[in-house]
Structures are given as structure tokens and as C-alpha cells.
C-alpha positions as CSV (number, residue, x, y, z in Angstrom):
1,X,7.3,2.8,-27.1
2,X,9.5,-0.2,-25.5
3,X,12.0,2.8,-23.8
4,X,9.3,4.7,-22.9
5,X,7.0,1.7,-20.5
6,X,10.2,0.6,-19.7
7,X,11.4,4.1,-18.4
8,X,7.9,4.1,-16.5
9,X,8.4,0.7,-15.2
10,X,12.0,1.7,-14.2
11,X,10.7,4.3,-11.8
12,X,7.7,2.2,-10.4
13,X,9.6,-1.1,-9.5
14,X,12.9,-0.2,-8.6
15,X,12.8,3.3,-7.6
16,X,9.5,3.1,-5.8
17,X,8.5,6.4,-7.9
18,X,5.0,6.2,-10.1
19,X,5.8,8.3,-13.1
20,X,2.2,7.6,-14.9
21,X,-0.8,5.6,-13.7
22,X,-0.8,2.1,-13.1
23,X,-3.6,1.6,-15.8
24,X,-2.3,3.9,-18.0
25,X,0.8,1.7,-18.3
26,X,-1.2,-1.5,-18.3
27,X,-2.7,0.0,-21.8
28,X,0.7,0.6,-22.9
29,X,2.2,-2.8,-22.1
30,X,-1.2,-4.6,-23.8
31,X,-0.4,-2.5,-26.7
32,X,2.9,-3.6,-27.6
33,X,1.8,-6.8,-26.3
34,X,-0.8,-7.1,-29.0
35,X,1.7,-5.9,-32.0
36,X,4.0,-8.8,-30.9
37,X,1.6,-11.1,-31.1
38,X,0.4,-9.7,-34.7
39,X,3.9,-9.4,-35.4
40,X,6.4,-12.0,-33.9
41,X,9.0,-11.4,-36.0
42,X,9.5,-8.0,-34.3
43,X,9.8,-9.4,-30.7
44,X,13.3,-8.2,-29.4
45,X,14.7,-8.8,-26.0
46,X,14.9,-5.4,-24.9
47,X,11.3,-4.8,-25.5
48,X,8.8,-4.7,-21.7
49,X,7.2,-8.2,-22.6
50,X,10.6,-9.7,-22.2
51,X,11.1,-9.2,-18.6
52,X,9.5,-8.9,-15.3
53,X,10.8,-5.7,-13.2
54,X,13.2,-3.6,-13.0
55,X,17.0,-4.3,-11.7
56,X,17.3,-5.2,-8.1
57,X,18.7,-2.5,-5.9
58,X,21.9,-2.3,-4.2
59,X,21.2,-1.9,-0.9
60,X,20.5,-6.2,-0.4
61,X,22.3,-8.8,-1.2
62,X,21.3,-10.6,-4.3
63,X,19.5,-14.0,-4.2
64,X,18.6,-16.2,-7.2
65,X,15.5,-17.8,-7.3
66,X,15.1,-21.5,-8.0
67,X,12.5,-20.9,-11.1
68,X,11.9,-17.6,-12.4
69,X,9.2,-15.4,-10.6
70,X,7.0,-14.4,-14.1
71,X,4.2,-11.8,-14.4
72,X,1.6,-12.2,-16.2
73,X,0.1,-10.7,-19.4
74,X,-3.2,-8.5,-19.6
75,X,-6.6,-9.1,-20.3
76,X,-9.7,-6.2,-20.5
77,X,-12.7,-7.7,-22.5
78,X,-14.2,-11.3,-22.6
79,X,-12.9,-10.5,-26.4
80,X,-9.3,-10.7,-24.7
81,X,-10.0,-13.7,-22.7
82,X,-11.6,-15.9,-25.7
83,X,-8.5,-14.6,-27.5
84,X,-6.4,-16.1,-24.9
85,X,-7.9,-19.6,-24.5
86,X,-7.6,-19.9,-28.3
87,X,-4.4,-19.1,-28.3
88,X,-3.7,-21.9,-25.8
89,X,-5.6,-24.3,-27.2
90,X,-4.0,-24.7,-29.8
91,X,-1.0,-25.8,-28.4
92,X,-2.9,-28.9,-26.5
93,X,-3.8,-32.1,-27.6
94,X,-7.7,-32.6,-28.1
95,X,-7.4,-35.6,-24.9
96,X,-6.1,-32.4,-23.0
97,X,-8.7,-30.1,-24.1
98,X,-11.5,-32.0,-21.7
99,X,-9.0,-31.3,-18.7
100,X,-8.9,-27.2,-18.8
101,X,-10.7,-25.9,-16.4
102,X,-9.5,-22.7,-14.0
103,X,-8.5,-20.9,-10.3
104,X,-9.5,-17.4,-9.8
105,X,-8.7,-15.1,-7.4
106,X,-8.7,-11.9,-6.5
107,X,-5.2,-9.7,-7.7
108,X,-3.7,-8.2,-4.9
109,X,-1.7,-4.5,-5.4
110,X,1.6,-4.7,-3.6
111,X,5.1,-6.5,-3.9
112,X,5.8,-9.8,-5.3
113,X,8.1,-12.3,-2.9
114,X,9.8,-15.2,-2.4
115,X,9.8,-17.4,0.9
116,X,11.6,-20.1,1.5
117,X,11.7,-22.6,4.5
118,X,14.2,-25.3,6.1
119,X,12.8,-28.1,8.4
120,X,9.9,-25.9,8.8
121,X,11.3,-22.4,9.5
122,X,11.5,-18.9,7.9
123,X,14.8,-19.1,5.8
124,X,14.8,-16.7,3.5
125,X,12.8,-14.0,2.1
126,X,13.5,-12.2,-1.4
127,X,11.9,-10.1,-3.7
128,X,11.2,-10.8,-7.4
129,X,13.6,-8.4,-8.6
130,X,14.2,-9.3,-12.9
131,X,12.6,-12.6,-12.4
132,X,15.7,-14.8,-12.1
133,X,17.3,-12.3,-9.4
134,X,16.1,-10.9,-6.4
135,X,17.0,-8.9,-3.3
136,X,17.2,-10.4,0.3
137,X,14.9,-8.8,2.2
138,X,14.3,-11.6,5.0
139,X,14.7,-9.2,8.1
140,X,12.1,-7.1,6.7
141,X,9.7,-9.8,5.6
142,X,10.3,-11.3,9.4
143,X,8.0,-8.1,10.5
144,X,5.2,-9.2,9.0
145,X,2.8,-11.2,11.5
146,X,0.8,-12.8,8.6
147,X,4.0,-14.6,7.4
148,X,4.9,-17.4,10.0
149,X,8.5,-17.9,11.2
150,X,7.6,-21.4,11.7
151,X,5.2,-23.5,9.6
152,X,2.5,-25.8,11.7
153,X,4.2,-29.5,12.5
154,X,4.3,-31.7,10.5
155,X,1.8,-34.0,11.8
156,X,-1.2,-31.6,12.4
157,X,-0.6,-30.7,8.5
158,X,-0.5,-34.5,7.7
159,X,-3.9,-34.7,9.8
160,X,-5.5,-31.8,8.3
161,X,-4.4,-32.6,4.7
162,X,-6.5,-35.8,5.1
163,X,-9.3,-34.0,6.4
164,X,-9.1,-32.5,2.8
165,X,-8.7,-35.7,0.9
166,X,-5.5,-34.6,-0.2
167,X,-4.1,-38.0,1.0
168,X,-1.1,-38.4,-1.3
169,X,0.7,-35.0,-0.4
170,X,0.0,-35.7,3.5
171,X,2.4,-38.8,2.9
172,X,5.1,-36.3,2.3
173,X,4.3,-35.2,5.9
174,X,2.9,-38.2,8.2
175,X,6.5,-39.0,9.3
176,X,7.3,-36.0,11.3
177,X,9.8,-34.7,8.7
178,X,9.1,-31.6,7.1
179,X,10.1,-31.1,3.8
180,X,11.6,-27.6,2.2
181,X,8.7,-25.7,1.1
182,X,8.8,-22.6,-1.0
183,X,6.0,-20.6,-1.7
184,X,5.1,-17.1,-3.1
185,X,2.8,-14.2,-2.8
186,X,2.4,-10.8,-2.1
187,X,2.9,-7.9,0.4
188,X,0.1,-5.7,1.1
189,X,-1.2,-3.3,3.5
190,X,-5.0,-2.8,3.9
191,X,-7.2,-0.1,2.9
192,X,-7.4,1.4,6.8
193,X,-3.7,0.9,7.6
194,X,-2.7,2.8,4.4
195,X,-4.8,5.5,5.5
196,X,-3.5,5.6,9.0
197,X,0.1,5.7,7.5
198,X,-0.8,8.4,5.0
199,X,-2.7,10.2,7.9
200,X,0.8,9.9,10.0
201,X,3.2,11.2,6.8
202,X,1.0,14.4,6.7
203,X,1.3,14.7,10.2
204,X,5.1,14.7,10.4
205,X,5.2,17.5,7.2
206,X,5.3,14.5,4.7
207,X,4.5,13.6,1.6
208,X,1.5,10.9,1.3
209,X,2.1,7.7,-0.2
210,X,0.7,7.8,-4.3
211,X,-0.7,3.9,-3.5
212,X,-0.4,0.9,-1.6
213,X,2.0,-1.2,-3.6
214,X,4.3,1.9,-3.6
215,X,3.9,1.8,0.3
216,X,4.8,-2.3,0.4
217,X,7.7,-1.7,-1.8
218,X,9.0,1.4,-0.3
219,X,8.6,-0.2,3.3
220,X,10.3,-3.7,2.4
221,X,13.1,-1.9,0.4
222,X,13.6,0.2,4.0
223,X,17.6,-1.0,5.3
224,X,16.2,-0.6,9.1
225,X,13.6,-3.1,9.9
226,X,12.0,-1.1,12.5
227,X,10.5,1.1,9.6
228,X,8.9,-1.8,7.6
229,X,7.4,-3.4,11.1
230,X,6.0,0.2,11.9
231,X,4.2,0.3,8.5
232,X,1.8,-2.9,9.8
233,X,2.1,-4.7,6.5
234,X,0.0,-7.7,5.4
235,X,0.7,-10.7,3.2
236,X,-1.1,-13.1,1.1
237,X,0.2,-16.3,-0.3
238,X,-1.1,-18.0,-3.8
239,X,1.7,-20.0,-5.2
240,X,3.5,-23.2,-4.1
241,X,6.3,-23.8,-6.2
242,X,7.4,-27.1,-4.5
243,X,6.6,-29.9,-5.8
244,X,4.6,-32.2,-2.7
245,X,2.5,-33.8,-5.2
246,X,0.4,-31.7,-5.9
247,X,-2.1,-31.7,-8.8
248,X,-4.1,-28.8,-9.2
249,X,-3.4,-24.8,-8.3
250,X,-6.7,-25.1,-5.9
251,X,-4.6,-27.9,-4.1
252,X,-2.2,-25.6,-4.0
253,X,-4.0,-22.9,-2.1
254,X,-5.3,-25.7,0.1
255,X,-1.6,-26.9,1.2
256,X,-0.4,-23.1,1.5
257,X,-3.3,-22.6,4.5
258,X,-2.7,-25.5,6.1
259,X,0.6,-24.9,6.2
260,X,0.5,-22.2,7.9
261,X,0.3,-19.4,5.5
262,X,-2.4,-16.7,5.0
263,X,-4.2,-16.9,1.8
264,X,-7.2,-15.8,-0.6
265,X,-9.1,-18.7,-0.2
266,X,-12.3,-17.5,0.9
267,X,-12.3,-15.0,-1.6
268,X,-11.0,-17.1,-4.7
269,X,-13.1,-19.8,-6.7
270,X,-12.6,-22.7,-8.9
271,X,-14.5,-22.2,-12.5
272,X,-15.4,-24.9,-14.8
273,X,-15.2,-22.6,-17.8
274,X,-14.8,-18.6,-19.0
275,X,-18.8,-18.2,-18.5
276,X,-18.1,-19.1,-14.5
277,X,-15.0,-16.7,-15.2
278,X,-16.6,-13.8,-16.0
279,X,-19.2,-13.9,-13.3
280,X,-16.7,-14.1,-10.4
281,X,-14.9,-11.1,-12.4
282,X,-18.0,-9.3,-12.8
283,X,-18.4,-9.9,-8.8
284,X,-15.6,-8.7,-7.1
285,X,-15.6,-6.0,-10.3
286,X,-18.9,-4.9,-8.1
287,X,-17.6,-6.0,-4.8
288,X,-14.8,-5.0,-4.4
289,X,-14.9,-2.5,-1.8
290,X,-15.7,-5.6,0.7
291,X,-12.3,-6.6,0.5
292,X,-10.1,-5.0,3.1
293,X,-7.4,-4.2,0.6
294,X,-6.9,-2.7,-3.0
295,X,-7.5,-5.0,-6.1
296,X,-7.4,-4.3,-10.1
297,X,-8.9,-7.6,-11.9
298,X,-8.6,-11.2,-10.7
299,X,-5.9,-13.4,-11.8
300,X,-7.3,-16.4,-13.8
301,X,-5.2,-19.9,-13.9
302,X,-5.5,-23.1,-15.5
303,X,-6.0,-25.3,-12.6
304,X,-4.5,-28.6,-14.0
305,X,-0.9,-28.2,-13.1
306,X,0.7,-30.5,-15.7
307,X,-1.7,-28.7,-18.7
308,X,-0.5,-25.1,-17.0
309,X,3.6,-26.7,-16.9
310,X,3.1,-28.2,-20.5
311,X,1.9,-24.7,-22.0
312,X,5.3,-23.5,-20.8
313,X,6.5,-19.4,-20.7
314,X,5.8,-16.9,-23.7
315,X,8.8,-14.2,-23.0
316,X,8.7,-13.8,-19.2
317,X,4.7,-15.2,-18.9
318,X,3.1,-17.9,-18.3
319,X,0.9,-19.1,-21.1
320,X,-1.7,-20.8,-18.5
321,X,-2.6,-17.6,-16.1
322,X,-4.0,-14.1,-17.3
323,X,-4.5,-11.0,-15.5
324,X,-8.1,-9.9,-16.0
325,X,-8.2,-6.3,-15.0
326,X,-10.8,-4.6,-14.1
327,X,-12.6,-1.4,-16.7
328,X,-9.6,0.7,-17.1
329,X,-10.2,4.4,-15.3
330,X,-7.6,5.6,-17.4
331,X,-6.1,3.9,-20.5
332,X,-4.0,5.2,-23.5
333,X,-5.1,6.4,-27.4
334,X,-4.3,8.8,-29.8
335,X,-5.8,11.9,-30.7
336,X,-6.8,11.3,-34.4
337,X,-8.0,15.1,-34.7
338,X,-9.2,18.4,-33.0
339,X,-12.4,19.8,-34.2
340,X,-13.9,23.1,-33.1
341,X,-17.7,22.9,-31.2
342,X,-19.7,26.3,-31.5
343,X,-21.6,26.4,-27.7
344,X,-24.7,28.4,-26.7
345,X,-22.9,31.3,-25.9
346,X,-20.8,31.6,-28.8
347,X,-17.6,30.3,-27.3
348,X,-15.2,27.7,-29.8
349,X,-14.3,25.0,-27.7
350,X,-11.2,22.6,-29.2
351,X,-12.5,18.6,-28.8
352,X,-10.0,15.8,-29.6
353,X,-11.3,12.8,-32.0
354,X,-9.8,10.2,-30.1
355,X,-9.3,6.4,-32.2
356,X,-12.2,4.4,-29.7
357,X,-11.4,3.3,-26.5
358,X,-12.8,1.8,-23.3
359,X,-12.6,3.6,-20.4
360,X,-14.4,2.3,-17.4
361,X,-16.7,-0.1,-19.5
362,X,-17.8,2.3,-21.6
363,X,-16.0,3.6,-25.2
364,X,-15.1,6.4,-25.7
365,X,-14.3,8.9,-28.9
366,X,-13.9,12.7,-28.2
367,X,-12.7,14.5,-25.5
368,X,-13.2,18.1,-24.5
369,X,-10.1,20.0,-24.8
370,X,-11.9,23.4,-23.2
371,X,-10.0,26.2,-25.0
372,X,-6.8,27.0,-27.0
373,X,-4.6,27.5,-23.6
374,X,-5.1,24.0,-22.3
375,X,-3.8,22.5,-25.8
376,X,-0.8,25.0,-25.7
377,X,-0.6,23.5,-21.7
378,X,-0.5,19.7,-22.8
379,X,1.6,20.7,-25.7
380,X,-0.9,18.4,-27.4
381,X,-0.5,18.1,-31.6
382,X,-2.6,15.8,-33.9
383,X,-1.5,12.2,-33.7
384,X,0.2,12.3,-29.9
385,X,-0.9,9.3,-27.7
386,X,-2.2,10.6,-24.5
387,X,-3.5,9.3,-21.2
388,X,-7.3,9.7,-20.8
389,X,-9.8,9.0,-18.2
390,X,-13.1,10.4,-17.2
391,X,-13.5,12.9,-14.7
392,X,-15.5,11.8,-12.1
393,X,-15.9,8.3,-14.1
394,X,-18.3,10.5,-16.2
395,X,-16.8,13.3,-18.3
396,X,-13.8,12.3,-20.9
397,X,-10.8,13.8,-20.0
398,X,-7.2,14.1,-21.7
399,X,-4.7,13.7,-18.4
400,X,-1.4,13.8,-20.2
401,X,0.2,13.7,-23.7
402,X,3.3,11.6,-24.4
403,X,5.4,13.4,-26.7
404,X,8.0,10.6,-27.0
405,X,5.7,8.6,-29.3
406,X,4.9,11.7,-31.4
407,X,4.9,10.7,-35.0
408,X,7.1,12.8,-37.7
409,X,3.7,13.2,-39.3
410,X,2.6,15.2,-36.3
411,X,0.3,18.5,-37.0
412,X,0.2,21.2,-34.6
413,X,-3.5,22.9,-34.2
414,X,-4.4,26.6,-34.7
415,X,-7.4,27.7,-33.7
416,X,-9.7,28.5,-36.4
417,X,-10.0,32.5,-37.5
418,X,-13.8,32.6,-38.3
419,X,-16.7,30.4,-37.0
420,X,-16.0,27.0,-38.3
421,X,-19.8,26.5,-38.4
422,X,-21.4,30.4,-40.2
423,X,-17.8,31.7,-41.4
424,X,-18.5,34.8,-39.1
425,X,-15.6,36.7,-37.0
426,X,-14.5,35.3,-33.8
427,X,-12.7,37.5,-31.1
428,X,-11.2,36.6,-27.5
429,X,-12.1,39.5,-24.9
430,X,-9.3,40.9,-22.9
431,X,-8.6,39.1,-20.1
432,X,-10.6,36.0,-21.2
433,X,-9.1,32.3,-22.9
434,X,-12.3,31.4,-24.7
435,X,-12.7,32.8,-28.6
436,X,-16.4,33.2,-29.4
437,X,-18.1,33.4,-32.3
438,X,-19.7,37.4,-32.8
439,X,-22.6,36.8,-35.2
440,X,-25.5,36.5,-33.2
441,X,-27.5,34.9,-36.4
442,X,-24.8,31.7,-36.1
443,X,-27.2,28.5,-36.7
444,X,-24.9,26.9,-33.9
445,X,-25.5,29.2,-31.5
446,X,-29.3,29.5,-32.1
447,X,-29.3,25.7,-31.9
448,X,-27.1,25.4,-28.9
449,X,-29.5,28.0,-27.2
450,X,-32.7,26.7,-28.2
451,X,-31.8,23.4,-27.3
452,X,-30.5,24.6,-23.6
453,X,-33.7,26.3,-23.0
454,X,-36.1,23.6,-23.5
455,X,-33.9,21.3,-21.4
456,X,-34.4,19.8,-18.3
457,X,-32.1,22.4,-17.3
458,X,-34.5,25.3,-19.0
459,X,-38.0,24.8,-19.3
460,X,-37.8,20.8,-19.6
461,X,-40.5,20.8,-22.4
462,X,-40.6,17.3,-23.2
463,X,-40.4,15.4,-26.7
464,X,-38.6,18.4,-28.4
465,X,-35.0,17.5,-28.6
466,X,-32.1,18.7,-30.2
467,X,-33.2,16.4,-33.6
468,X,-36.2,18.7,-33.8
469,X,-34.6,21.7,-33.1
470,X,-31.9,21.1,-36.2
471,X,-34.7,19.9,-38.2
């Protein structure tokens, strides 16, 4: 499993290229991330919870970052979330405890960075590459009108800060001199500029972009900066890793827009505890179509900067910010069995027994598999993981199998030779993929057809169900 995600994360962060579905992977990476935590001893440092992304290309030069740029760990469930805060409580003094509280915002899809400025100007720009180094990508970066080449004077920020009652970090600027700031965030485009650009790839005979962050990436990673400024790319900053005194990550954000610096403020909140958490989730989980840009989850952060610095790193994440994604549309399991469904008409349809899983807030258990050529398509055998979703977030649906974690203990499936429901003979017409079941006596079929007929699809008689109709 660790070669596999890290193959996939290979091809989405440094090759630009997404080899299986952002959520999909997300499941993957919570999986392993769970055994690890069941099963410390097992950590290794090859394994995808050990690092951040993949190798930095060679196209930049390389640039080491003062602190290491982490990622953060998954959540799914407010089951996930309680798990989290216990496991950081635990680690804090009971005079600590009383101080916890947390900084959402939203979690932006595109590509981490860097920026660093000298006596108030743009100095450089890099990427987060492994975590510890990154790639130059300044010129690039330069094109992008939401991050300023010069931060505001000194003086207005002093004034402003002041305004805010942040009166201890406005000392650091009241004397004219402005001090080195780094900050971090993200690159982005926006929902209507993606389209436009996807609109102008088809145009020239091209292929569309899969997604936005693939677009940010692919257009920052560009040598000639003339592509990248054509691409009409956003940013966002959330994270000010020097130190101006301030105390809290809201501060933070505060300092960041007065600075100069475009941010999520208006969209991000400050939560007293995980019951204000999981509203604001539950929001933008609703809402999010009002933002102009693509977002999976929020990112939830202790707000008390010396609890968050005192919880420290686990592997390459912090222990004091969580990602808490949105109902996965796709997520991964393992196909536990096949059983054979007689239908209405006869036909044997194949459905996978699928070990339960949530898939856009709701769990599911089978999936159809719709006749014996599909299986023989996914090359699917009994205890394969696969990559499920629901069709038209309604329908169950097996996407893909992944036949690197096939288990020796594997079985292939063969479809069944008689009716697995009368024991009567099944044939497959010429021309045709389903098998049906050829006595017309078969309690399945008379049940299936019964039940069809009275439905709100036959004669919609009401109060006789299928319970009724077995009975």
C-alpha cells in the first residue's frame, strides 16, 4: 500500500499527472494513517505519512525553506475529529486544556508556496517541494496580481494594526522599518477562470485540464513566465511563519491582510469548541458553491500558537491542525464477496459485498456489478480494494480495482451455472452479456415481477410492498 499512494502521489505532485481521484487517495492515505496510529511500531520512513510531496523538479533551482512546509493529516466524521482532540489532549497539561480553542477556514485546491520579503519587497517565491526543499519559482509567482511585490509601509500597517488592538506587533512596525516577513499559502485559480482556460485548451485541439490544482501547478511549474501570467491565477495567504509577536493563528490572518496580502478572512471563523466546528463545516459543506473557487473540507487549527508549537510534528504533520474533508464522492474498500441477484426478467446480475463505507454521507455495502463482462473488464477478484463512488451521488458504483493490494488469498468469481435462487438452468442469448434464469416458476422472478408491478412505477398500489409480496 505505501508504494502504491506514493506512486499516485508521485504523479500528482511532481509530474502534474492525476493517476486516481484526489479523494480516492485521501482514503488511502487515512488508511495507512490509521494502522500507524493502531500500530506505531510499524511506522517506517518510506511509508506516505512520512513526507509531504513529491521531489522537486529540475527545471528551478532549489531553495530550502527556513521551517518545514507540513501537510496535514485527514479527518471524515465528527468520530475522526473527537479522535483527534483526544489524541492531543493528552499530550497537554490540564492548565493548558482551558486555553484550546480553534481557526477555521475554508481548504483551498491548488499549490502550496513560500513567499519571502526583504525591507518590504517580493524576494523570493518557492514551492513546497518535500517539505524542507523547494523549487524557485519567484518569476512565476511575480504574475500573480493578488500577491503584492511590495507590502503596504510600514507606518499605515503600524496604524492599522492598532485599529485592531494588536498593539504589541505594531511596535515591530511604528518606526518606519519593516521587518523580513514570510508568509505562506496557496495558488489558485477560480471556478470561471478554470473554465475559460479549459474552454481555450479545447479550442487550440487540447486536452482540458483534470482540475484546478493540476492547472496552478502545471502553470507555476511553466519555465516561461508569460504562460503562468496568461493562466490569470489567484492566491490566498493563511500562514505567517515569522515571528512579530504574534499570539494566536487569527492574529495571524489579521497581520497577513494588513500587510498587504489576500486572504480567507471573510470566509474563515474563530470556534470556541468542535460543536462551533462542525457547524461552520457543515456550512460551507452546503455552501460551498458561493465561493468563487474549488474547496474539499476546511482546515481546522488550534488557535493558541504556543499550545499549537508545544504539540510539535507527528511524521511530517502538525499535531494542532486537521484537514476536515468534506463527504468523500469516492473513497476506497474492499470487495468482501460477489453474490448473484435474480431480477424481474430473469437476468443474474453479479453485486459486490463491499466491507461498509461512507460515501457522500451516506454508508454504503453492495455495489452492482451489472453482468459477468464488466467483472472480467475491472479484472475484479474477491478481496481486491477498489475505488467506489455513486453515480450521480446516488447509485453505488465500483470505478476501479487496484490489483497491487490483491491479497494471495484472492478468489476469482465464476458465474453461477443454475439459478442461485430455484436451482433452474440459466443460458446467455447470442449476442447478449446478461445470463438469465429460464424457469418461469423461479420464486425470484415472480417476486421481482410482482413487486415491479405494483410499484409506483406499475400500478402504484399502495401499502403492498415487497415484505408482503415475499410473505
Amino acid at each position: 500500500m505505501k508504494t502504491l499512494i506514493n506512486r499516485f502521489r508521485y504523479a500528482y505532485h511532481v509530474m502534474d499527472r492525476q493517476a486516481i481521484s484526489d479523494e480516492a487517495l485521501d482514503s488511502l492515505k487515512k488508511e495507512i494513517f490509521d494502522l500507524e496510529q493502531r500500530y506505531p511500531e510499524f511506522v517506517t520512513p518510506d511509508s506516505p505519512t512520512q513526507r509531504v510531496a513529491g521531489a522537486p523538479l529540475k527545471f528551478f533551482e532549489k531553495f530550502a525553506h527556513s521551517e518545514p512546509m507540513n501537510s496535514l493529516n485527514d479527518a471524515f466524521s465528527a468520530a475522526d475529529m473527537a479522535d483527534w482532540q483526544t489524541r492531543f489532549f493528552k499530550l497537554l497539561e490540564p492548565k493548558d486544556l482551558e486555553s484550546v480553542d480553534f481557526y477555521c477556514e475554508p481548504k483551498l485546491d491548488g499549490l502550496a508556496v513560500e513567499l519571502i520579503y526583504r525591507d518590504g519587497l517580493f524576494s523570493v517565491g518557492a514551492t513546497r517541494g518535500d517539505g524542507k526543499i523547494g523549487e524557485n519559482v519567484t518569476q512565476n509567482l511575480k504574475t500573480i496580481e493578488a500577491i503584492p511585490l511590495k507590502l503596504r509601509e510600514s507606518r499605515d500597517v503600524a496604524q492599522d494594526l492598532k485599529r485592531e488592538g494588536l498593539d504589541k506587533i505594531a511596535e515591530r512596525f511604528s518606526k518606519g522599518a519593516m521587518p523580513g516577513i514570510e508568509a505562506r499559502g496557496e495558488v489558485i485559480i477560480a471556478k470561471k477562470e478554470f473554465a475559460k482556460v479549459n474552454k481555450e485548451q479545447l479550442k487550440k485541439g487540447l486536452p482540458p485540464f483534470a482540475n484546478p490544482r493540476n492547472l496552478a501547478a502545471g502553470s507555476i511549474r511553466q519555465l516561461d513566465p508569460l504562460v503562468a501570467a496568461a493562466r490569470r491565477l489567484d492566491s490566498n495567504c493563511y500562514a505567517l511563519i515569522s515571528d512579530l509577536g504574534q499570539s494566536t493563528h487569527h492574529e495571524e490572518h489579521q497581520v497577513l491582510e494588513i500587510l498587504g496580502f489576500k486572504t480567507n478572512n471573510k470566509f474563515s471563523k474563530y470556534c470556541k469548541n468542535l460543536d462551533e466546528v462542525f457547524k461552520f463545516r457543515e456550512y460551507w459543506y452546503k455552501n460551498r458553491e458561493k465561493l468563487p473557487y474549488e474547496i474539499d473540507g476546511i482546515v481546522v487549527r488550534i488557535n493558541n500558537n504556543a499550545i499549537f508549537k508545544k504539540l510539535g510534528t507527528v511524521g511530517k504533520a502538525p499535531r494542532g491542525a486537521i484537514a476536515y474533508k468534506f463527504p468523500l464522492t469516492q473513497t476506497t474498500t474492499i470487495v468482501e464477496d460477489i453474490l448473484v441477484q435474480v431480477g424481474r426478467t430473469g437476468a443474474l446480475t453479479p453485486v459486490a459485498v463491499l466491507k461498509p463505507v461512507e460515501v457522500g454521507g451516506v454508508v454504503i455495502t453492495r455495489a452492482t456489478l451489472h453482468n459477468e463482462d464488466e467483472i472480467k473488464r475491472l479484472d475484479l477478484t474477491i478481496g481486491d480494494t477498489v475505488v467506489v463512488g455513486r453515480a450521480g451521488d446516488v447509485i453505488p458504483d465500483i470505478i476501479r480495482v487496484l490489483p497491487e493490494l490483491r491479497p494471495p488469498a484472492a478468489k476469482k468469481f465464476l458465474m453461477p451455472k443454475t439459478c442461485p435462487v430455484c436451482g433452474g438452468s440459466v443460458a446467455k442469448s447470442a449476442g447478449e452479456v446478461v445470463w438469465r434464469c429460464l424457469n418461469p416458476e423461479c420464486f425470484a422472478v415472480q417476486e421481482r415481477y410482482f413487486s415491479y408491478f405494483l410499484s409506483a412505477n406499475g400500478f402504484d398500489i399502495q401499502e403492498l410492498g415487497p415484505k408482503i409480496i415475499e410473505e
